[in-house]
Backbone as XML, in Angstrom:
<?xml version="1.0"?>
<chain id="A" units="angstrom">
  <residue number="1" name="UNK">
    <atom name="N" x="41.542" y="-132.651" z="-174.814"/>
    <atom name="CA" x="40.426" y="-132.017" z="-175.490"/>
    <atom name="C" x="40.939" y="-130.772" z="-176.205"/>
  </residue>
  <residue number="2" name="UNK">
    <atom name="N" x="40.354" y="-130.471" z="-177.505"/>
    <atom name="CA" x="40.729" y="-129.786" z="-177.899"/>
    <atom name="C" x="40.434" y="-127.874" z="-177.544"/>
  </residue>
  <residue number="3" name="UNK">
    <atom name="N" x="40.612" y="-126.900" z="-178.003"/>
    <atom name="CA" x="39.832" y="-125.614" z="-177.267"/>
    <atom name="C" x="38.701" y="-125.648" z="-177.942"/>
  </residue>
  <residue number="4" name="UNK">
    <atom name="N" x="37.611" y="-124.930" z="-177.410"/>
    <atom name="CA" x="36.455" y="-124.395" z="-178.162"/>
    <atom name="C" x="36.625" y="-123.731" z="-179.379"/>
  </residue>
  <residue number="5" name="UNK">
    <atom name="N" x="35.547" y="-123.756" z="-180.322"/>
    <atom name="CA" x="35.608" y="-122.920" z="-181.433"/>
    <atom name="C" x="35.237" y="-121.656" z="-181.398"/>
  </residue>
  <residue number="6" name="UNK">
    <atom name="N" x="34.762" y="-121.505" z="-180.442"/>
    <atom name="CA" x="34.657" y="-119.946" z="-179.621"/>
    <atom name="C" x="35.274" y="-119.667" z="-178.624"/>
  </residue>
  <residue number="7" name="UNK">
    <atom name="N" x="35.593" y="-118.369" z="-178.605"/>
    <atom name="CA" x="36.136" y="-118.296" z="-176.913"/>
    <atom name="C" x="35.314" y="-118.514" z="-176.179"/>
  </residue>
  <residue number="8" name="UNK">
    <atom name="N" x="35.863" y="-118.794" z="-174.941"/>
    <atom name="CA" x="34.878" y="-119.211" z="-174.218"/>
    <atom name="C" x="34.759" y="-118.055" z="-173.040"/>
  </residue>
  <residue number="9" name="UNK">
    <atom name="N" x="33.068" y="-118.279" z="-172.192"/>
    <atom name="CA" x="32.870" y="-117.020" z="-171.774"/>
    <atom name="C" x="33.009" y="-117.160" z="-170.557"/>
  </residue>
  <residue number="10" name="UNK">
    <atom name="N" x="33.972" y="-116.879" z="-169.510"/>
    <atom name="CA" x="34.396" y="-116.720" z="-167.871"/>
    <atom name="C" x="33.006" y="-116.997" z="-166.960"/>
  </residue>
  <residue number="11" name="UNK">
    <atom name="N" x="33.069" y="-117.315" z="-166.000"/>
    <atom name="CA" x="32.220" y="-117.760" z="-165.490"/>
    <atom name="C" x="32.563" y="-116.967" z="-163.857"/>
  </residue>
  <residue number="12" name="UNK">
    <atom name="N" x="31.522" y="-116.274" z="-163.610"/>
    <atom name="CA" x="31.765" y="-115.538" z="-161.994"/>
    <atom name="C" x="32.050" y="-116.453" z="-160.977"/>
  </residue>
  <residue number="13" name="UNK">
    <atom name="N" x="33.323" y="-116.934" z="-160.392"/>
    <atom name="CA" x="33.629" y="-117.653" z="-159.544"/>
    <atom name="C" x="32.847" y="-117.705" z="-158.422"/>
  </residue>
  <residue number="14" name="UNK">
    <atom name="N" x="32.321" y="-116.547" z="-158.334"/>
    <atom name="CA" x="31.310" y="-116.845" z="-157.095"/>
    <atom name="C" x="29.835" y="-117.557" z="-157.288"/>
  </residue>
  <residue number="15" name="UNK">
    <atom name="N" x="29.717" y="-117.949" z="-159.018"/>
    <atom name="CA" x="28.717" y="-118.932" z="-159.239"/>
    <atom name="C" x="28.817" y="-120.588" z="-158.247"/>
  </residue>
  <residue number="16" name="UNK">
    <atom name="N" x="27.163" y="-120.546" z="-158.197"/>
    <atom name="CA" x="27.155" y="-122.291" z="-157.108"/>
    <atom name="C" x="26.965" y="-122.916" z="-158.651"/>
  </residue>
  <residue number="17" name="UNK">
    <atom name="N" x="27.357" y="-124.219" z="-158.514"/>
    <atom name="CA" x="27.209" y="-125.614" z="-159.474"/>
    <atom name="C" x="25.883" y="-125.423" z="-160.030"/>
  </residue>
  <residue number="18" name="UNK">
    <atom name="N" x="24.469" y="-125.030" z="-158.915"/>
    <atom name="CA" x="23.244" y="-125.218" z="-158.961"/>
    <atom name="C" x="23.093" y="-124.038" z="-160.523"/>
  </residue>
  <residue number="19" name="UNK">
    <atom name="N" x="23.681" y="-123.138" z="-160.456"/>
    <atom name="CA" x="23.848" y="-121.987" z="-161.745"/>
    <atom name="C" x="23.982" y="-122.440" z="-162.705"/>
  </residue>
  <residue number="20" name="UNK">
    <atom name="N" x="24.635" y="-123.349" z="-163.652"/>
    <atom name="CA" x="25.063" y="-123.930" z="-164.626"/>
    <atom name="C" x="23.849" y="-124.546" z="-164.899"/>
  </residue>
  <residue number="21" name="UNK">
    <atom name="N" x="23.730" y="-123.985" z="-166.116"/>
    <atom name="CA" x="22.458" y="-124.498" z="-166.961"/>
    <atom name="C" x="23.049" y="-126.347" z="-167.590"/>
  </residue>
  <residue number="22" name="UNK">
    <atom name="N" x="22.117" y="-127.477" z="-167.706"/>
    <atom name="CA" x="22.015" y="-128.305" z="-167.608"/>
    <atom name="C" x="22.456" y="-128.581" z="-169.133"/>
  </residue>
  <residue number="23" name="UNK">
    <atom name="N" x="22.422" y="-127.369" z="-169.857"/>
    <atom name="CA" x="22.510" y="-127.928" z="-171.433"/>
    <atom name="C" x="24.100" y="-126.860" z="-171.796"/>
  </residue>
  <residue number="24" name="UNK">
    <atom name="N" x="24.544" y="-126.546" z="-170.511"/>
    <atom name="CA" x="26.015" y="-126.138" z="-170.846"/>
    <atom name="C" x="27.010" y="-126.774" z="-170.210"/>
  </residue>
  <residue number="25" name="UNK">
    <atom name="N" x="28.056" y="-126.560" z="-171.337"/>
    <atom name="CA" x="29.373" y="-127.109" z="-170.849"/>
    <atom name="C" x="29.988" y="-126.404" z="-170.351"/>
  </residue>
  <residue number="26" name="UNK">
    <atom name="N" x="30.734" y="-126.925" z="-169.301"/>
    <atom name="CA" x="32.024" y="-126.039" z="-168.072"/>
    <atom name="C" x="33.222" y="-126.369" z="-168.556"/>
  </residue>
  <residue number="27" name="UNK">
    <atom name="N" x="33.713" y="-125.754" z="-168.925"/>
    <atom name="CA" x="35.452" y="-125.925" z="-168.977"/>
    <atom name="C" x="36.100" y="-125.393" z="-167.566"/>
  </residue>
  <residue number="28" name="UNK">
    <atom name="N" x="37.020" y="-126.295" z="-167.552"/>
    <atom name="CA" x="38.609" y="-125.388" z="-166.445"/>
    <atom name="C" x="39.421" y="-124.781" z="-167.309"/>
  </residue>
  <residue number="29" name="UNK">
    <atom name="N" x="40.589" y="-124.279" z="-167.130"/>
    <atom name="CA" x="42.063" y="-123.662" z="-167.748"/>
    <atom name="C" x="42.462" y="-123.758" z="-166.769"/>
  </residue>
  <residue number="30" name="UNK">
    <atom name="N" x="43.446" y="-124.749" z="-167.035"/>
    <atom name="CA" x="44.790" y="-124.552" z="-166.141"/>
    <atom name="C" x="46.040" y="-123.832" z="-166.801"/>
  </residue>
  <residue number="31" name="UNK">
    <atom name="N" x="46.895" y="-123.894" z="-165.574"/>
    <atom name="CA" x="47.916" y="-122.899" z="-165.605"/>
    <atom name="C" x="48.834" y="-122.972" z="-166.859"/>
  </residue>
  <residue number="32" name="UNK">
    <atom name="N" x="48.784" y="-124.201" z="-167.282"/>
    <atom name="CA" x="49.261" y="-124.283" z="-168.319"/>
    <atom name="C" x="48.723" y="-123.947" z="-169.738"/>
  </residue>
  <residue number="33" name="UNK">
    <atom name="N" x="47.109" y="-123.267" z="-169.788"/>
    <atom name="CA" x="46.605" y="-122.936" z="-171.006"/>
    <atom name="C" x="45.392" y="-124.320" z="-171.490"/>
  </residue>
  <residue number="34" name="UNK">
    <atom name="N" x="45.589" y="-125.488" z="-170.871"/>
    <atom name="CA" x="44.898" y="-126.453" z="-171.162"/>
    <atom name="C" x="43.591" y="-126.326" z="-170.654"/>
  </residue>
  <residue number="35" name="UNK">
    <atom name="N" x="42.602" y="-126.375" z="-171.964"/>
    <atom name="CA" x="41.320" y="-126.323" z="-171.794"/>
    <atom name="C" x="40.567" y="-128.194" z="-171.505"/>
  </residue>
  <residue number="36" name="UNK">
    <atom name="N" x="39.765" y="-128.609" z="-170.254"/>
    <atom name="CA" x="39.086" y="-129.604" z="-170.038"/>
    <atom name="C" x="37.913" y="-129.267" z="-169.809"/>
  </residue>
  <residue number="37" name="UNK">
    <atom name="N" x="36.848" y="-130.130" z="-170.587"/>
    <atom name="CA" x="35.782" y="-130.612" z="-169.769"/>
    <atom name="C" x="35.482" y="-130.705" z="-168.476"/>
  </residue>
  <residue number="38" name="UNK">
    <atom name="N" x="34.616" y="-130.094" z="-167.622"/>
    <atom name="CA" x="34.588" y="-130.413" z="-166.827"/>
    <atom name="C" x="33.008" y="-131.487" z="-166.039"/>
  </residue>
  <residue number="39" name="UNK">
    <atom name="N" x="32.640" y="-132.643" z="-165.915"/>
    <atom name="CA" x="31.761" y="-133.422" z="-165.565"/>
    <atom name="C" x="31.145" y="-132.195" z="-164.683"/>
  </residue>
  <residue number="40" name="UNK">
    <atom name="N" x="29.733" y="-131.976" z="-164.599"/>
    <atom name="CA" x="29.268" y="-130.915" z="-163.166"/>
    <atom name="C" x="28.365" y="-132.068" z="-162.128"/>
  </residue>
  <residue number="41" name="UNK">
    <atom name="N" x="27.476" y="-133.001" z="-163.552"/>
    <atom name="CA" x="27.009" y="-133.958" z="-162.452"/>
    <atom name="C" x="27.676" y="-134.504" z="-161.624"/>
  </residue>
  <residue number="42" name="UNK">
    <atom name="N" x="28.653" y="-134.801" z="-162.036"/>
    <atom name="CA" x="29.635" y="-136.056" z="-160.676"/>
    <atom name="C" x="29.797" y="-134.674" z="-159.679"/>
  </residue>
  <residue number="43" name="UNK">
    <atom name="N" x="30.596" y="-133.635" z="-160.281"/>
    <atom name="CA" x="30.729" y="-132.365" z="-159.158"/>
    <atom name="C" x="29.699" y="-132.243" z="-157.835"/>
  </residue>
  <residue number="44" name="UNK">
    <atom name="N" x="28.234" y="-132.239" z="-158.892"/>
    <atom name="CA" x="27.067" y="-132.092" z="-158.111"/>
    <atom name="C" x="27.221" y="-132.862" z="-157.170"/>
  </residue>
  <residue number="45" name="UNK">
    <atom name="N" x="27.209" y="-134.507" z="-157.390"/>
    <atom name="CA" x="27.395" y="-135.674" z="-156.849"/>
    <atom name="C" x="28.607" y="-135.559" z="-155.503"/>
  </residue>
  <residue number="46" name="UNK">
    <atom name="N" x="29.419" y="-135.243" z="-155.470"/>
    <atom name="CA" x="30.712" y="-134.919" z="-154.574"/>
    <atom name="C" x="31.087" y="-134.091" z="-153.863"/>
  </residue>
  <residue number="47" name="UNK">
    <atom name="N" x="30.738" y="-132.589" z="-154.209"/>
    <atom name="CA" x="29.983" y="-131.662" z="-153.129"/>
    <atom name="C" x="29.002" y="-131.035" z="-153.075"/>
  </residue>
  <residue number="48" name="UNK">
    <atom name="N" x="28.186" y="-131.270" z="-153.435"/>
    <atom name="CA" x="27.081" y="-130.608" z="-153.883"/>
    <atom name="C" x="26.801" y="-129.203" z="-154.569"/>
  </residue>
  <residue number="49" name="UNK">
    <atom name="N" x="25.529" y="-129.237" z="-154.821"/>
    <atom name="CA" x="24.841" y="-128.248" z="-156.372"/>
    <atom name="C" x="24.894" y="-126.922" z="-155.720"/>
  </residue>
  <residue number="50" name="UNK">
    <atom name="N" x="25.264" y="-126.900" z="-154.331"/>
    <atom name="CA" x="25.725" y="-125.397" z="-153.395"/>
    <atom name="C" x="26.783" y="-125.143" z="-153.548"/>
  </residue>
  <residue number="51" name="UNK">
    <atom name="N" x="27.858" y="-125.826" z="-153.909"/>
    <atom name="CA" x="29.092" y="-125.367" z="-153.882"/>
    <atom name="C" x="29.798" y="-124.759" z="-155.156"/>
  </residue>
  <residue number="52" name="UNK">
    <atom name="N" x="30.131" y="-123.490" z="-154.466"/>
    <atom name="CA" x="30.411" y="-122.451" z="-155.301"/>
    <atom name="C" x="32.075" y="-122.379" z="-155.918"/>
  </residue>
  <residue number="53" name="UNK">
    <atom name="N" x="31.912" y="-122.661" z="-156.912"/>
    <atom name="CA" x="32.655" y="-122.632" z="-158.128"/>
    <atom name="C" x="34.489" y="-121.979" z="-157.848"/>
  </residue>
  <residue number="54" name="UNK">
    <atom name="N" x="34.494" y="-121.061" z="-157.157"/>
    <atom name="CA" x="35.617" y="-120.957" z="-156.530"/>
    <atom name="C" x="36.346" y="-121.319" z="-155.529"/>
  </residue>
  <residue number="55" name="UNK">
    <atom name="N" x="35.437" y="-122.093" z="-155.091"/>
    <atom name="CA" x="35.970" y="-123.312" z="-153.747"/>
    <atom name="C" x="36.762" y="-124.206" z="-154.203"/>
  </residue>
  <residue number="56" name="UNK">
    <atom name="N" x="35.955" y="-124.567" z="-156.131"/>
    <atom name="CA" x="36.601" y="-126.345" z="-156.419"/>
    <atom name="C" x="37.657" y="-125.975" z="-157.263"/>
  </residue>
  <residue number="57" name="UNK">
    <atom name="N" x="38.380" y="-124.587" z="-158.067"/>
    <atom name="CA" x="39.185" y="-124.319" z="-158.265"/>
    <atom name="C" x="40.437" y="-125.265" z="-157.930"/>
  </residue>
  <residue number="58" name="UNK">
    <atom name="N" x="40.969" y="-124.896" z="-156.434"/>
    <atom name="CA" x="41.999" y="-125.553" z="-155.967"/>
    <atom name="C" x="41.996" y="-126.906" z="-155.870"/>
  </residue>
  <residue number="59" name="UNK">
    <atom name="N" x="41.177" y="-128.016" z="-155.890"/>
    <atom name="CA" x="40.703" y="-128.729" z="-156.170"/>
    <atom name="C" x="41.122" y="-129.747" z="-157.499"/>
  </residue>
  <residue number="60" name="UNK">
    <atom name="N" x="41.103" y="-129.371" z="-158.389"/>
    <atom name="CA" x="41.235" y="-129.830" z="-159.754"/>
    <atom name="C" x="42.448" y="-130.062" z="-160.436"/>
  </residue>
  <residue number="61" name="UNK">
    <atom name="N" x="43.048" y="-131.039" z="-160.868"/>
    <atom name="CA" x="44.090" y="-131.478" z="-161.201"/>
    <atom name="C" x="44.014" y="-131.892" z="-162.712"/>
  </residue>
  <residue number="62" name="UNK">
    <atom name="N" x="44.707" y="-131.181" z="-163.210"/>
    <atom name="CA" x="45.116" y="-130.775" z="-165.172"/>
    <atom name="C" x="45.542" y="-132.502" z="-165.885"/>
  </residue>
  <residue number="63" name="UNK">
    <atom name="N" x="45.378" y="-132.966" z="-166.339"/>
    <atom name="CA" x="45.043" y="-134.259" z="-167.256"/>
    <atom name="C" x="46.458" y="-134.047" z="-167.770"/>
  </residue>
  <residue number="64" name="UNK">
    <atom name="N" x="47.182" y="-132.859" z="-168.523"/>
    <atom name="CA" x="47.941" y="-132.834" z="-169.562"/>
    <atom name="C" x="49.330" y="-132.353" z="-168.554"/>
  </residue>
  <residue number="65" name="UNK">
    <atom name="N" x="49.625" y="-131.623" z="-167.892"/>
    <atom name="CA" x="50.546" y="-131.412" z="-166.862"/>
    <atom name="C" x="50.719" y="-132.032" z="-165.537"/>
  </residue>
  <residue number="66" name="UNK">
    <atom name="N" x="49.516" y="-132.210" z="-164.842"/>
    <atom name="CA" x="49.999" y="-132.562" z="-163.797"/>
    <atom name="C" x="49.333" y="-131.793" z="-162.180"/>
  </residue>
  <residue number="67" name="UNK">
    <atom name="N" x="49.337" y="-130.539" z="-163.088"/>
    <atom name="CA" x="49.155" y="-129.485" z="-161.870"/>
    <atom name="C" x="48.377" y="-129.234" z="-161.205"/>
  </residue>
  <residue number="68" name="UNK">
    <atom name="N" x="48.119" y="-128.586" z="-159.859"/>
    <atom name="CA" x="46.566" y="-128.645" z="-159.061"/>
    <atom name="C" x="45.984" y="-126.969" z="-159.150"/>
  </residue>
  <residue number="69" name="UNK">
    <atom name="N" x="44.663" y="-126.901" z="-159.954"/>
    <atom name="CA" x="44.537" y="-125.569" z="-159.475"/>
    <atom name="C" x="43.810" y="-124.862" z="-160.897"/>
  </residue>
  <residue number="70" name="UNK">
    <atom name="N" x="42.925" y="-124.490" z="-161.093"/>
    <atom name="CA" x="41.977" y="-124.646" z="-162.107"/>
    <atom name="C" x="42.708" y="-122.692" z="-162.045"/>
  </residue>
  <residue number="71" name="UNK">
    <atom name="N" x="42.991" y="-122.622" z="-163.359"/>
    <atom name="CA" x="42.927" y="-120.607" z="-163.031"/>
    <atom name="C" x="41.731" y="-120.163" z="-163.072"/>
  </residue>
  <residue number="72" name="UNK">
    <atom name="N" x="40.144" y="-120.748" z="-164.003"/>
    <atom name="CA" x="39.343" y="-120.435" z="-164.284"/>
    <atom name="C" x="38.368" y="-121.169" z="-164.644"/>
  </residue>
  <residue number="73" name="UNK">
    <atom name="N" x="37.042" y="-121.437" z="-164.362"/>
    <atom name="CA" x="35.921" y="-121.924" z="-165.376"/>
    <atom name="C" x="35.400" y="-120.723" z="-166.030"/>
  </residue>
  <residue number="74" name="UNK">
    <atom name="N" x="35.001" y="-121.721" z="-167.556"/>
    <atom name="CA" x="34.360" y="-120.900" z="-168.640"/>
    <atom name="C" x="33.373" y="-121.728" z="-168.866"/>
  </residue>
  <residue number="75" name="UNK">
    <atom name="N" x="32.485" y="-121.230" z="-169.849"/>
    <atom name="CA" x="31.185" y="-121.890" z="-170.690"/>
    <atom name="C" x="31.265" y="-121.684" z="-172.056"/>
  </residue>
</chain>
């Protein structure tokens, strides 16, 4: 995926899933600079709409490298 045409705006890790407005998109950055999509329904779906955003960090594995470990969600 390509980056946004805006920067994109950090997201307080201590946000729950349930926070994310329904008509926004979540990105990760991984360590490598690679910006993804991130699905929140399936998220919702897998640990639920309580689980707070800096939990699933470590979690997340980069499409384009390889690597485990989100540095950040944005919107």
């Amino acid at each position: 995926m390509t980056r946004p045409d805006r920067k994109p705006e950090r997201v307080d890790p201590e946000e729950r899933l349930q926070d994310v407005a329904g008509w926004e998109i979540l990105f990760a950055l991984c360590k490598c600079e690679h910006f993804a999509e991130v699905d929140i329904r399936r998220l919702k779906r897998k640990f639920g709409a309580d689980t707070v955003l800096r939990t699933l960090e470590p979690k997340l594995k980069c499409a384009k490298c390889g690597g485990s470990g989100a540095r950040h969600f944005s919107l």
